[in-house]
FISE-330819 format. One record per atom (N, C-alpha, C, O): residue in one letter; x, z, y. Coordinates in steps of 0.001 Angstrom, whole numbers, plus 524288, in hexadecimal, padded with zeros to 5 digits. Atoms other than C-alpha are relative to their C-alpha. Example, Ala and Ser with C-alpha at 12.3 -4.5 7.8 and 13.67 -1.06 7.14 Angstrom:
residues 2
a8037A800007FB5Aa8300C81E787EE6Ca8038480000804B0a80790802998049Ds7FCCC7FFC47FB5As8356681BE47FBDCs7FCFE802DA80442s7FEFB8038380896
//
This chain:
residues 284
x803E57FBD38000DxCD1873A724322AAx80278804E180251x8051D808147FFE2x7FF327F9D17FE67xCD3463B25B32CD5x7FDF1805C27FD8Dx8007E8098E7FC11x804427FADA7FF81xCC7253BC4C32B14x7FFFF8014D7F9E5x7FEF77FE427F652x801547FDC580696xCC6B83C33A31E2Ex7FCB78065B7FFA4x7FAA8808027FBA0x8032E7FADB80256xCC05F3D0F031F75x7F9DF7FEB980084x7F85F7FE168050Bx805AE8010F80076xCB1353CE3031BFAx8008D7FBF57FC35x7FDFF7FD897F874x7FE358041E801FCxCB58A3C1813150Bx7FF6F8009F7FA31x7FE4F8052B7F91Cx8011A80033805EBxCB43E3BF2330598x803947FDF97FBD1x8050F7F97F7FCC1x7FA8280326801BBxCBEB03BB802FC5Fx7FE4A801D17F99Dx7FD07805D07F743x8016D8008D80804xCBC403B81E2ED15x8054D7FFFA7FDF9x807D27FC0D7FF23x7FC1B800A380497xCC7B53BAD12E3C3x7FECE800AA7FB11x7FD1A804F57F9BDx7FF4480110804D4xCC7E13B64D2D631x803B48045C7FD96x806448071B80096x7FCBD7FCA280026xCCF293BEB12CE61x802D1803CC802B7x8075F8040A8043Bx7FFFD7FB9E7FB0BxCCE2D3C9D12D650x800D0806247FCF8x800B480A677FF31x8009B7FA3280290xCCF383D4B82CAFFx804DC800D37FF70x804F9803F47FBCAx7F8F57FFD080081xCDF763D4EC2CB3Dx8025B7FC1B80144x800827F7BA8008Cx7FCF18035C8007FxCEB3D3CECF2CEFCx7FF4B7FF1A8077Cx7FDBF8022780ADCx8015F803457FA39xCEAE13C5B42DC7Ex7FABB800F1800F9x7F9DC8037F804F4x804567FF5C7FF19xCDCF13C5AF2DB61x7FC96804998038Ex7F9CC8045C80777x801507FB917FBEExCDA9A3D4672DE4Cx8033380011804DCx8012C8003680937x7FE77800437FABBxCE3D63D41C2E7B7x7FE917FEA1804C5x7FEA380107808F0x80190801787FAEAxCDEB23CA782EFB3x7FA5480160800CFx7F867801D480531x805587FB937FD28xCD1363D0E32EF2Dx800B38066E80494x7FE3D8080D80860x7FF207FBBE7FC86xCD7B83DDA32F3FAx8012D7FD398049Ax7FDF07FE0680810x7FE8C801FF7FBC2xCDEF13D4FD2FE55x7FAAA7FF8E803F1x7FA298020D80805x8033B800107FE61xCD2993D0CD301C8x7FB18803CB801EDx7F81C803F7805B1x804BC7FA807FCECxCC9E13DD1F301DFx803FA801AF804D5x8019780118808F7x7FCBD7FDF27FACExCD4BA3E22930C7Ex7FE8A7FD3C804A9x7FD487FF8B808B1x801698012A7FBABxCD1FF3D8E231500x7F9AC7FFAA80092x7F8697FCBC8042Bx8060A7FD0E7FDEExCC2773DD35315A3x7FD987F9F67FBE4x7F99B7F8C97FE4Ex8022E8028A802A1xCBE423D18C30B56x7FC1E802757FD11x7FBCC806E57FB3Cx8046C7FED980557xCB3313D185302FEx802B37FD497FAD2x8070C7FB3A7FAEBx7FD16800888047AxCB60D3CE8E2F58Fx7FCE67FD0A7FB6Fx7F9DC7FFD07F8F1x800A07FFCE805D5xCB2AC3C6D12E9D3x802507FEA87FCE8x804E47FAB67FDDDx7FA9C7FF4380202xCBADE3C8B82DF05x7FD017FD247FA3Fx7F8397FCA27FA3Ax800A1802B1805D1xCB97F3C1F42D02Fx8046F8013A7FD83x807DD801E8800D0x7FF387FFF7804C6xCC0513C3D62C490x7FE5E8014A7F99Ax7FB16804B47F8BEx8007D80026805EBxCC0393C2952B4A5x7FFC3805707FE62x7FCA2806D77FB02x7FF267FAD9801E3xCC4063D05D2B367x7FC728034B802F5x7FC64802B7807BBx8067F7FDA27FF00xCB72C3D9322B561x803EA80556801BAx8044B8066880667x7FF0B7FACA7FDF0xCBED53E6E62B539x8039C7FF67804BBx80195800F7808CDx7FD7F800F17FB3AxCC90D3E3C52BF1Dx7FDA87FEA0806BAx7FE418006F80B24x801F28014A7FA9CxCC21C3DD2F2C8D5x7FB658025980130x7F95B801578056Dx802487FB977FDE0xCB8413E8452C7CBx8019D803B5805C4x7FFA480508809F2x7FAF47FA7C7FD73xCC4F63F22A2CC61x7FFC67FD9380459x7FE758003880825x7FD8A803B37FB1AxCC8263E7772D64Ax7FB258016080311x7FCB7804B08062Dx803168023A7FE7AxCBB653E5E92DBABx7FCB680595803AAx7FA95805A3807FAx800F47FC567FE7CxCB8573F50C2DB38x803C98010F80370x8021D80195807EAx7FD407FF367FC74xCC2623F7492E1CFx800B47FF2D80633x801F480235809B8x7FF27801617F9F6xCC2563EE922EDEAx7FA148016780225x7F90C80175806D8x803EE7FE2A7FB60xCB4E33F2E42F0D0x7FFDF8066D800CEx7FE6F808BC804C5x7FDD87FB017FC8AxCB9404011B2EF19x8014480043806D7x7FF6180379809E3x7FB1A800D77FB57xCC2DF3FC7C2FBCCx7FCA87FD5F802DDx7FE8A7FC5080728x80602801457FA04xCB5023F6FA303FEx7FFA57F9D37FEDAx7FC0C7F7958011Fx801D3804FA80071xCB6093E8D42FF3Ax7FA647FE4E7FCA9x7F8D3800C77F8D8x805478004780260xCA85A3E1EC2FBD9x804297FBCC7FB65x8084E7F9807FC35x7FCC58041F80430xCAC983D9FB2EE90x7FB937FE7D7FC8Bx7F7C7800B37FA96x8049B8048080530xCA50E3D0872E5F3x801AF7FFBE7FB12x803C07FB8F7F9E9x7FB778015F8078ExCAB0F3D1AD2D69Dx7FCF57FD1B7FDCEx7F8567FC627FEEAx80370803BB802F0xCA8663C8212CC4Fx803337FF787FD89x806B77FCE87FF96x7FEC78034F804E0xCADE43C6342BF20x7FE847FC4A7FDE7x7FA2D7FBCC7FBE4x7FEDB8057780001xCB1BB3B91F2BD37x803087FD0A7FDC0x8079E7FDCF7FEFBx7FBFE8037980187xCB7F93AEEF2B607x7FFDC7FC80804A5x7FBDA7FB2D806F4x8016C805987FC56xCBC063A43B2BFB0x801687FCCC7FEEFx803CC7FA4B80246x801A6805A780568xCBB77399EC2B5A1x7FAB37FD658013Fx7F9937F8BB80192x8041B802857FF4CxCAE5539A4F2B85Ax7FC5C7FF7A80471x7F928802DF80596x8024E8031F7FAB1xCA8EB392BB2C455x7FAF8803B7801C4x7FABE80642805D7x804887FD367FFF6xC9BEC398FA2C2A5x8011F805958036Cx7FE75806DA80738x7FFD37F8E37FEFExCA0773A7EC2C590x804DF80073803B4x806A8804B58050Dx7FD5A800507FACCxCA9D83A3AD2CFE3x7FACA7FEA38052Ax7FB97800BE8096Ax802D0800657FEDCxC9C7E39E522D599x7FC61803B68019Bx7FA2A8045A805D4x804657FB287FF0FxC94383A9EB2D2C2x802CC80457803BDx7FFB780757805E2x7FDB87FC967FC4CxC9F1E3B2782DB59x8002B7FE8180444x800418023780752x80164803D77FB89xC9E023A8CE2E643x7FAF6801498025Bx7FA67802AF806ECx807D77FD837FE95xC8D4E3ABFE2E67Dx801CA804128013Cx80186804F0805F5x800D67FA737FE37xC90E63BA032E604x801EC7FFD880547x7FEE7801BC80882x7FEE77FE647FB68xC99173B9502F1F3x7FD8D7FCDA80402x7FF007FDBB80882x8020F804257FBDAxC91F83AF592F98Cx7FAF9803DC800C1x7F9BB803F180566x803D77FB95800FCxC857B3BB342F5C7x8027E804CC801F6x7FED8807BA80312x7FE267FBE17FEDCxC8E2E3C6682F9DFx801BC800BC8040Bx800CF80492806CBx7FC228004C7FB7CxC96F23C2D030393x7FE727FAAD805E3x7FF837FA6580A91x7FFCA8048D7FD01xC92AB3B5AB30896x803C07FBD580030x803D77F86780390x7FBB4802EC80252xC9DA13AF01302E3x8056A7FFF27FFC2x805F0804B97FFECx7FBD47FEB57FFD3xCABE83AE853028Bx803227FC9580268x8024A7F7DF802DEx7FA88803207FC1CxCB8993AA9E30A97x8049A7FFFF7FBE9x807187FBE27FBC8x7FAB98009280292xCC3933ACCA3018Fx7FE7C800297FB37x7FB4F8033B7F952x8012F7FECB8055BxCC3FE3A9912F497x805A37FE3E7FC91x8080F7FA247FD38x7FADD7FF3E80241xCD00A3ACAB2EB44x7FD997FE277F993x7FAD0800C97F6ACx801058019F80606xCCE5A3A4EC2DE1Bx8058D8023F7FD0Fx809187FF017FD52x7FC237FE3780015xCD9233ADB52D870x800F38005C7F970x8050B7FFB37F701x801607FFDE80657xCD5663AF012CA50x804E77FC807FD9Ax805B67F7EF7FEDEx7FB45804348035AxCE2223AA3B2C0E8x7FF6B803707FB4Dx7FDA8807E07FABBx7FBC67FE9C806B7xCE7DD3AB8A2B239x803807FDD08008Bx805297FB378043Cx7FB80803FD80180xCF1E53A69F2AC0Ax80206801BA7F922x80288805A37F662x7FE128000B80583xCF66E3A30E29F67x803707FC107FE79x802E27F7B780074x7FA598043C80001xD039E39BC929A1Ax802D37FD797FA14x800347FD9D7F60Cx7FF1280266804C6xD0A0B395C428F67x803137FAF580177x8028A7F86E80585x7FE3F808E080029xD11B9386FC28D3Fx7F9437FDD580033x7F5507FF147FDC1x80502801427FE6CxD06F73806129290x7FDFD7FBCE7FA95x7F9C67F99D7FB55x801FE8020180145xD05593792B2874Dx7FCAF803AC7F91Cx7FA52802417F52Bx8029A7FBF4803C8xD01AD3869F27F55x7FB08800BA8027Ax7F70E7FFF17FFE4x805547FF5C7FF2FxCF6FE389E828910x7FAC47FD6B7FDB2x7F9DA7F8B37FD9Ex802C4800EC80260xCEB0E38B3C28225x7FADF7FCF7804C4x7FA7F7FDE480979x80450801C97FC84xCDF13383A2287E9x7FB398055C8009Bx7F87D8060C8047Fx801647FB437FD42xCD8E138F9928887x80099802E080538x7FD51804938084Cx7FC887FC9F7FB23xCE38E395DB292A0x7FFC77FBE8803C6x801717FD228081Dx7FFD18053A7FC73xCE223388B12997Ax7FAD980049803BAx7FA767FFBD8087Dx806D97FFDE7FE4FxCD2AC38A1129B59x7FF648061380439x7FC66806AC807F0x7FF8D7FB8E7FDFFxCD5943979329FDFx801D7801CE804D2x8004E8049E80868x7FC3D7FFE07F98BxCDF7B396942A9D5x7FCD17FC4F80313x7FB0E7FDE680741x8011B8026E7FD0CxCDA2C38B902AE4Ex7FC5F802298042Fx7FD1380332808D3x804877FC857FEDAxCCE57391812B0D1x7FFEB803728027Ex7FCBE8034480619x7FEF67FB9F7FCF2xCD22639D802B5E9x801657FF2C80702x7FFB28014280AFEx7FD0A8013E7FB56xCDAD0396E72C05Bx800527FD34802AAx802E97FCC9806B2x7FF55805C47FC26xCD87D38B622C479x7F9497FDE7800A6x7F6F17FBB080438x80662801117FEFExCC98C38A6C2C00Bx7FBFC803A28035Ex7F75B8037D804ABx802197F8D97FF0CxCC848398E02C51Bx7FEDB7FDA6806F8x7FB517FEF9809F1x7FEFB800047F95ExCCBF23933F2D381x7FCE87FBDA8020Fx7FAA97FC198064Ex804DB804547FF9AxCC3DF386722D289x7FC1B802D17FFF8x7FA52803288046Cx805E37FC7B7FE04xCB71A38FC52D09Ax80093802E5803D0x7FC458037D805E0x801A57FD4F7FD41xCBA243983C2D9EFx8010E7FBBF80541x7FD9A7FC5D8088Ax80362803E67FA7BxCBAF438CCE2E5E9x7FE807FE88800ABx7FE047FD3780545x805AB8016E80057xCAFA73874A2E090x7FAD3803ED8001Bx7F630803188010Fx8035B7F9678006CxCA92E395192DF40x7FEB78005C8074Cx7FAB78014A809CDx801827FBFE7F9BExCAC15398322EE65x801DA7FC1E80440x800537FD768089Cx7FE8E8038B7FCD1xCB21138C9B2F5C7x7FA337FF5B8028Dx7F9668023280659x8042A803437FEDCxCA4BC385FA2F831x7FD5E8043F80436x7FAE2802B180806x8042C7FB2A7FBCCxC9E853930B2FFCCx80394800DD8037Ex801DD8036080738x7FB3B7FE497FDA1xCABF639454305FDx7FECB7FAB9803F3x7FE0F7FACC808B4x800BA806647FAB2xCAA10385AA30CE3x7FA6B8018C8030Ax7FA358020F807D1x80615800757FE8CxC9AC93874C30E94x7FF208032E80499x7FC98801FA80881x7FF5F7FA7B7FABBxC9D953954A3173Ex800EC7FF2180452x7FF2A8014380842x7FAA98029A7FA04xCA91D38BD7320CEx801788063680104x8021480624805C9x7FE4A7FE2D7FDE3xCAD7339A7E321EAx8056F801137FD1Dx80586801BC7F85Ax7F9CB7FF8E8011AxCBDC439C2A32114x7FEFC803357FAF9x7FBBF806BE7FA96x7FE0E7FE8A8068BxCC1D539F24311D9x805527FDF47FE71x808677FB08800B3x7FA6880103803F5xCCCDD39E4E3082Ax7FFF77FFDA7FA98x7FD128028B7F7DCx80048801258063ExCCFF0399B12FAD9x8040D800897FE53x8072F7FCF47FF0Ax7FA737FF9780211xCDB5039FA12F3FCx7FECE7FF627F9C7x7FB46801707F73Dx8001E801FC805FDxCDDB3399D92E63Ax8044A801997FC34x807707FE267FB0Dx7FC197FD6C802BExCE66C3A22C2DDD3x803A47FBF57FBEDx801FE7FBBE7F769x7FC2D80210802EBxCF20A3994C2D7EAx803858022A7FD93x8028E8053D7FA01x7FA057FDED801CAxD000139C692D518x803157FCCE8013Ex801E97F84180244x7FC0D803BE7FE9CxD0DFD398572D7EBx8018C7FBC57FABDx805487F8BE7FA99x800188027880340xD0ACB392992CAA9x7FCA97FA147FE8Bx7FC827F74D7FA9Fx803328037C7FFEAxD00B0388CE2D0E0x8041A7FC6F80419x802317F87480601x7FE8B801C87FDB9xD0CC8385142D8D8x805387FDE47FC41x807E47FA757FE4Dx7FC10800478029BxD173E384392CE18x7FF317FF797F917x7FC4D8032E7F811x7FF0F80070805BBxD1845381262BDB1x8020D804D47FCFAx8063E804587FAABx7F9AA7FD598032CxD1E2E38D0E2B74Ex7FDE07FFCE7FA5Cx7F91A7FFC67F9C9x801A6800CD80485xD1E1438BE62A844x7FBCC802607FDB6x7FA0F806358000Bx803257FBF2803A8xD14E13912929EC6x7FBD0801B4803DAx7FA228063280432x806377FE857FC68xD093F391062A88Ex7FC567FC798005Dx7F8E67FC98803B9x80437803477FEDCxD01CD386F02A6C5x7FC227FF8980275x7FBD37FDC0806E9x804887FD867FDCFxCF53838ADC2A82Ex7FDF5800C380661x7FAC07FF0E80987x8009E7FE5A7FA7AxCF7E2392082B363x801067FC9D804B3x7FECA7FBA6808D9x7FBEE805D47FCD6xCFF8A387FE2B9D2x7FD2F7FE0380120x7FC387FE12805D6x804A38053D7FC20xCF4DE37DAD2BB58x7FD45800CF80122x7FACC7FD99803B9x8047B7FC707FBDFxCEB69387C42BF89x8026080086804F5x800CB7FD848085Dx7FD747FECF7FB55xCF2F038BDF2CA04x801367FB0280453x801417FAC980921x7FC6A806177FB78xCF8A337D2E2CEE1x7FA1D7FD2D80039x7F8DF7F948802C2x806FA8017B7FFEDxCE9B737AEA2CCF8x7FE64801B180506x7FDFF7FEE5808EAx803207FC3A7FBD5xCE411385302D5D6x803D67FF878079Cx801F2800C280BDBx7FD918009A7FC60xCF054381BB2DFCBx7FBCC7FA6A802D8x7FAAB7F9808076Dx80145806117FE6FxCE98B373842DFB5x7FC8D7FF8D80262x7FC1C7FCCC8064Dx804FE800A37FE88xCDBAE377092E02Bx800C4804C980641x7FD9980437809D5x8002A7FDEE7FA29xCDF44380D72EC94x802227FCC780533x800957FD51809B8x7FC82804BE7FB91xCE82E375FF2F49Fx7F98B7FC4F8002Cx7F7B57FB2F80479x802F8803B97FE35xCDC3536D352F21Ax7FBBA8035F802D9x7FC3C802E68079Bx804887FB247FEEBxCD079377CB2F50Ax8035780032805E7x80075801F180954x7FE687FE557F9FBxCD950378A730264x7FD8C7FAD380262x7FAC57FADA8064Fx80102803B27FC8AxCD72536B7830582x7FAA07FDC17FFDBx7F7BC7FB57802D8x8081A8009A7FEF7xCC99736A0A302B5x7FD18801F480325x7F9877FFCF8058Dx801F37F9D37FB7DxCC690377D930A95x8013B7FAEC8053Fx7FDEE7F84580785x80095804D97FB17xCCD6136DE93157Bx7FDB97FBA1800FCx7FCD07FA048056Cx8029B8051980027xCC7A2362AB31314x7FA36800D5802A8x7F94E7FF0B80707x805697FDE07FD61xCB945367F5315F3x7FFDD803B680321x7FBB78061E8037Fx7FF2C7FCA37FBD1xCBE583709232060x7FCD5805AB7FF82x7F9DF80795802C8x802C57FA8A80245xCB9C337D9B3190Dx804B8803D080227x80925801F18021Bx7FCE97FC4F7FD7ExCC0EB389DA31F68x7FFCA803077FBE0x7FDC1807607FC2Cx7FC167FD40802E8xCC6AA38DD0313FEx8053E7FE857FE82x806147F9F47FD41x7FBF280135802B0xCD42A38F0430FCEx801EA8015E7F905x8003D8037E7F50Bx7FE2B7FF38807CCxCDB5038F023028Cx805B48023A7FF0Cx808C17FF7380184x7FA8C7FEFB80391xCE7DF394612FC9Cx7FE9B801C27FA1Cx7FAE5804337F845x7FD9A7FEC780602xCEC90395842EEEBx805C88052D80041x8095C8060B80358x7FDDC7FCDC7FF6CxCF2C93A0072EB01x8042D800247FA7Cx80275800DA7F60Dx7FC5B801BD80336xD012639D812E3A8x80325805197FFFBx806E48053B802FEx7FBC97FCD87FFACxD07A83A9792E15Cx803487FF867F958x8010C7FCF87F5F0x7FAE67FD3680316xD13F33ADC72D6BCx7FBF88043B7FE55x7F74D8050C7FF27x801037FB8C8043BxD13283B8F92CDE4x7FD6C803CB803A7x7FEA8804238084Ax8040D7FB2B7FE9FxD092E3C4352D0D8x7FDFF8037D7FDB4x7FBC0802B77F986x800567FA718042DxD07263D16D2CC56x7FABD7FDE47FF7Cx7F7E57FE058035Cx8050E7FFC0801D1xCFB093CD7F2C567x7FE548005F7FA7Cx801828038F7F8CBx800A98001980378xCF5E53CC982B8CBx7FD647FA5B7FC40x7FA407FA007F8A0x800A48057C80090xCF5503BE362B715x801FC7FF537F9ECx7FED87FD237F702x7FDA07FFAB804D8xCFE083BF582AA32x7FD35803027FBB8x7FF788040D7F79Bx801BF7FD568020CxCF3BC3C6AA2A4F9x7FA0A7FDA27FFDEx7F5CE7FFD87FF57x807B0803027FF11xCE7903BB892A684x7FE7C7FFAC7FAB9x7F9E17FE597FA53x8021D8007E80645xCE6303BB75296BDx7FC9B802E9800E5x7F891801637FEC7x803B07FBC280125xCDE813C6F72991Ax7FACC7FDB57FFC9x7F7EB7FED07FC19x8033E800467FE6FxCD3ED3BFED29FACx7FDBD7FAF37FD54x7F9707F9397FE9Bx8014380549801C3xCD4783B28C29644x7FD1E800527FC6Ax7FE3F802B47F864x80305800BB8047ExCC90D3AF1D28F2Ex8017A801097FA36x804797FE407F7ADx800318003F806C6xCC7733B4FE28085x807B9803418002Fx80A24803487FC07x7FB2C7FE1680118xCD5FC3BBDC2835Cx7FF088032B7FCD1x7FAE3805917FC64x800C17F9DD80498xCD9183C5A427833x806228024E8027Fx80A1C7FF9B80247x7FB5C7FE4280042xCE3B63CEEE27CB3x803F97FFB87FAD7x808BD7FF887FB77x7FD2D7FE8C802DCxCE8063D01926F65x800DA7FB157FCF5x8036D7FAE37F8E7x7FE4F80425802B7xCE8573C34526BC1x806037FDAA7FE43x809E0800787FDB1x7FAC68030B800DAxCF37B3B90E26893x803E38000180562x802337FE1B80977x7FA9A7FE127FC22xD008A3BC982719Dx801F37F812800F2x8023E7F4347FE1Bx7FEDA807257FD89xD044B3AE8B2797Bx804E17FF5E7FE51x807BD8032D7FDA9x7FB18800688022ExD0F973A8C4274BDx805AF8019580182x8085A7FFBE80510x7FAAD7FD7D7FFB3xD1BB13B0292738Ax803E47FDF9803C7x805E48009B80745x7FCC7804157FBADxD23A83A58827ABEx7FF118028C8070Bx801568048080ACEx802887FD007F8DAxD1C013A98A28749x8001C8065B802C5x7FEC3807B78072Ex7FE1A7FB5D7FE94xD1FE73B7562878Dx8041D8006F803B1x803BF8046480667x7FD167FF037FCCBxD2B6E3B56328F90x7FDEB7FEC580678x8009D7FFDF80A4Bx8022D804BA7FC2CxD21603ACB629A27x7FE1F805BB80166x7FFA5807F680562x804597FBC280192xD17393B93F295E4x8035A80437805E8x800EA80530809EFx7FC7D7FAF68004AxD229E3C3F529ABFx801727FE848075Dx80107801EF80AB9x7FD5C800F87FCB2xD28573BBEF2A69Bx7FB687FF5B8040Cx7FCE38010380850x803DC800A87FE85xD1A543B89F2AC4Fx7FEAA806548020Fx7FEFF80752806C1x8003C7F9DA7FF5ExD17A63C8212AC30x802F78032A80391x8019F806BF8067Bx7FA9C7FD287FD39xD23A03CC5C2B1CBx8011C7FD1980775x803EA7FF2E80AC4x7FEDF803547FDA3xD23533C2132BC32x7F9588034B80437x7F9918058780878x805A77FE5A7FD3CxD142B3C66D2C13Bx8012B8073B800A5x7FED3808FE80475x7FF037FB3F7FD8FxD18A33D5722C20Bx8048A80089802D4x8066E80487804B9x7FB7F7FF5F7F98DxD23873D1532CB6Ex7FC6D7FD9B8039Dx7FEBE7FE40807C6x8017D801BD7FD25xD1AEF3CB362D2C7x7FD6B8016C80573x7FD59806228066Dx8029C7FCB17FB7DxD133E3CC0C2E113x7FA5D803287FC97x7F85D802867F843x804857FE8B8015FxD081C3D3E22E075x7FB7C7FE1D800FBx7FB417FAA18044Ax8052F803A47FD75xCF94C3D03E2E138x7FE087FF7080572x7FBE27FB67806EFx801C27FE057FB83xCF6773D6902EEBAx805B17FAC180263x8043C7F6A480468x7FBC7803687FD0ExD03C63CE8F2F3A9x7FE0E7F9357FF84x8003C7F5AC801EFx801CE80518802FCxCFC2C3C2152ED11x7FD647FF3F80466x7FE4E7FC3880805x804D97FFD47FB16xCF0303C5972F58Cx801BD7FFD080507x7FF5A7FCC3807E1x7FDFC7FFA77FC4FxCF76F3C82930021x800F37FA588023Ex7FE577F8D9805FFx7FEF98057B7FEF9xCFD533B9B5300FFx7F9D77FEE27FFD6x7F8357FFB680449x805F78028B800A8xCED1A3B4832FCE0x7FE538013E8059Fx7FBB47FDFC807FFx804FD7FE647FB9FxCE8073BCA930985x802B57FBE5803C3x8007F7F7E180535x7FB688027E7FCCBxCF3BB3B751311C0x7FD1A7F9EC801CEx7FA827F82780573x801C280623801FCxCF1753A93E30C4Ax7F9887FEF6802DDx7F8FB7FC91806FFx8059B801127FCC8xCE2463A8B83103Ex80003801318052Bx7FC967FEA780765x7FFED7FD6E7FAEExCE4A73AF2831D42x802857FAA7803F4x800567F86680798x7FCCE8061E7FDC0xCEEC93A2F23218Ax7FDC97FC837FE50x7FF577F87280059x800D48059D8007CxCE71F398EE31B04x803EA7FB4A7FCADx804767F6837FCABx7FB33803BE80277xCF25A395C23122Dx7FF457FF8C7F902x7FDBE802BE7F5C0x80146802A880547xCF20938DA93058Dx803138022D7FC00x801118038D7F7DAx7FD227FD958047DxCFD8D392C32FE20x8004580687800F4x800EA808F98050Bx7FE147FA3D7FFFExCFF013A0DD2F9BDx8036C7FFEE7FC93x802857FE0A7F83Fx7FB4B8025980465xD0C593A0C62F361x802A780771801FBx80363809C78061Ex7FF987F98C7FD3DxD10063AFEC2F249x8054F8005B7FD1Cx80585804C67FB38x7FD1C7FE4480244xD1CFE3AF0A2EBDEx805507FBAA7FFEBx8067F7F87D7FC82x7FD338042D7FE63xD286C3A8062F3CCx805277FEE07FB65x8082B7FB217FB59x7F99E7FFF9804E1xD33D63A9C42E802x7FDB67FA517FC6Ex800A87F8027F969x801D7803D48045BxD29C039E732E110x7FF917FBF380114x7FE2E7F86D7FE1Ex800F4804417FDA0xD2A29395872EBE0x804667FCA27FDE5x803747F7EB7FDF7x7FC4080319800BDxD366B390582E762x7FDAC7FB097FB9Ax7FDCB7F6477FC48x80222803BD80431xD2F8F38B1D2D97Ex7FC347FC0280346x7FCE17F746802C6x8028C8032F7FF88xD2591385C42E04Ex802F27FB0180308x802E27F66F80189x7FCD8804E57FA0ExD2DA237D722ECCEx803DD7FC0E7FA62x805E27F7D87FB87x7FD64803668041FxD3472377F62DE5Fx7FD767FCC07FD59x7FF3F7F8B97FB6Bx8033E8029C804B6xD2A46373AD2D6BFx7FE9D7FBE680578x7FF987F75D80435x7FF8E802CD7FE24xD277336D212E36Fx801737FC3480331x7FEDD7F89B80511x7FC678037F8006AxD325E367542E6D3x800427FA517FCA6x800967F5E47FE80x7FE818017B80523xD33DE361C32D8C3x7FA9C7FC3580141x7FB677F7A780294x80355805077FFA6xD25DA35AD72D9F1x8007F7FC008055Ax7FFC27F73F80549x8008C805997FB9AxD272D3544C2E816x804DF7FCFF7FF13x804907F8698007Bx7FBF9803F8801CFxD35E934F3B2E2B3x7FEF57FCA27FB8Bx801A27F8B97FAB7x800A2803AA803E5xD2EEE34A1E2D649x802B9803367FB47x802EC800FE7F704x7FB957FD88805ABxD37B6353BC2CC47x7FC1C802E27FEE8x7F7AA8039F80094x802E27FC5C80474xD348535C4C2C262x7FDE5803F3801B3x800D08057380537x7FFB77FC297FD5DxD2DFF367DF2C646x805CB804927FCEBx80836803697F8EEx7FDAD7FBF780223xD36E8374DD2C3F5x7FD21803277FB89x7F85D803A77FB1Fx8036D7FCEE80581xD32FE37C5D2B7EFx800F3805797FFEBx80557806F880130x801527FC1E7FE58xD2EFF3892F2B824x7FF58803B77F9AAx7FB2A804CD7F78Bx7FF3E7FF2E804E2xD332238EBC2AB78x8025F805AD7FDCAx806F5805827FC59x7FD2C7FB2180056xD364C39D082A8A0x803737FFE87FB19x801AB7FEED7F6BDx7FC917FF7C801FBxD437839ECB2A2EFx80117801697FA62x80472800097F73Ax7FF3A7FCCD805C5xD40F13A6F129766x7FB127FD677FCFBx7FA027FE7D7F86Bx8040B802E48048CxD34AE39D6029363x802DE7FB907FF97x7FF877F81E7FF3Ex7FEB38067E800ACxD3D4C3905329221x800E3801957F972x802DA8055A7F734x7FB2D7FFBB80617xD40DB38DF3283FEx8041D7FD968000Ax807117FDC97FC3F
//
């Protein structure tokens, strides 16, 4: 996909983090906009904002859990705009524990968020995206955690090696029926975001509730510390615009991590164990 100023681009979780970013990315280059997220006041700010700065934008508070209201933002822009070329299913949580503490609750949640979040939205907008035949892109927000095991992530983990799966296949389907769109997934490392902070947004949360188990404070501390060294969101976006522009499948924004990964797959095409991914101060 060359042409982008006039063009339309949907991001999921668009009220902070990667999300806004790559909406700003995108209003710069003369996009139209429709933006979704859970959080109503934020993606107000967001939303006021970029049309302050001359962009037309579509908002919609949204769970994207639910198929339905990934659907109903699809009508609006197919009613507004005439439909869309880029669409960023970007929306994540995360929540952690020994996977065999995670509650089926936090299970239904993540899942949902991240992996069910990205299934509605290329059933939401894929289908108008083929029907158009005009050039598009499908970026599917992962992690270098949909490429690698590290402990105490369950959850997240098989969302992510999920959403890697369902974007590698979603490529070859797009080819298969010779639809002029492309796909990347998007695998980055730590990011100034506020990902460590998705309780906020989990069903029935009580801030003041019951404190997660003590044990996990050192995971809690190192997780934190690890995302405010990190790139920033705009540097995130930056790689995403890049990535759609070349037509390229991987977005991998953080070469110090390539090493884990070229191990873990090593270790499976020799048949060995994978490497374990175990922070130091959580072993007992």
């Amino acid at each position: 996909m060359q042409e982008f100023a006039g063009r339309v681009a949907v991001v999921t979780g668009a009220a902070s983090g990667i999300g806004k970013a790559l909406a700003e990315r995108f209003a710069a280059e003369g996009m139209h906009l429709a933006l979704a997220d859970i959080e109503a006041e934020p993606l107000a700010a967001v939303t006021e904002s970029l049309r302050a700065a001359g962009s037309a934008v579509e908002a919609m508070v949204l769970d994207v859990r639910e198929g339905a209201a990934l659907e109903a933002l699809a009508a609006k822009c197919a009613e507004r705009f005439g439909g869309v070329h880029v669409v960023c299913n970007n929306a994540g949580v995360a929540s952690g524990g020994p996977t065999w503490e995670v509650t089926p609750e936090d299970w239904d949640w993540v899942l949902g968020v991240n992996l069910v979040g990205v299934i509605n939205g290329v059933r939401a907008f894929v289908p108008g995206m083929i029907a158009r035949g005009e050039p598009g892109h499908v970026v599917n927000t992962a992690s270098v955690a949909g490429l690698t095991c590290p402990a105490f992530m369950a959850p997240y983990n098989v969302t992510k090696h999920g959403v890697v799966a369902l974007s590698e296949t979603l490529r070859a389907d797009l080819t298969a029926v010779q639809a002029p769109i492309g796909v990347s997934v998007l695998c980055p490392g730590w990011v100034r975001t506020r990902i460590h902070e998705s309780d906020r947004n989990k069903p029935g949360y009580d801030p003041n509730g019951t404190e997660e188990n003590p044990a996990m404070t050192p995971l809690r501390d190192l997780v934190r510390d690890m995302i405010e060294s990190g790139i920033g969101p705009d540097e995130a976006a930056n790689h995403v615009f890049a990535a759609i522009r070349a037509d390229r499948f991987w977005i991998r924004t953080h070469p110090d991590m390539e090493s884990g990964v070229a191990a873990r797959c090593s270790a499976m095409a020799a048949g060995e164990n994978p490497p374990l991914m175990v922070p130091s101060d959580i072993q007992s």
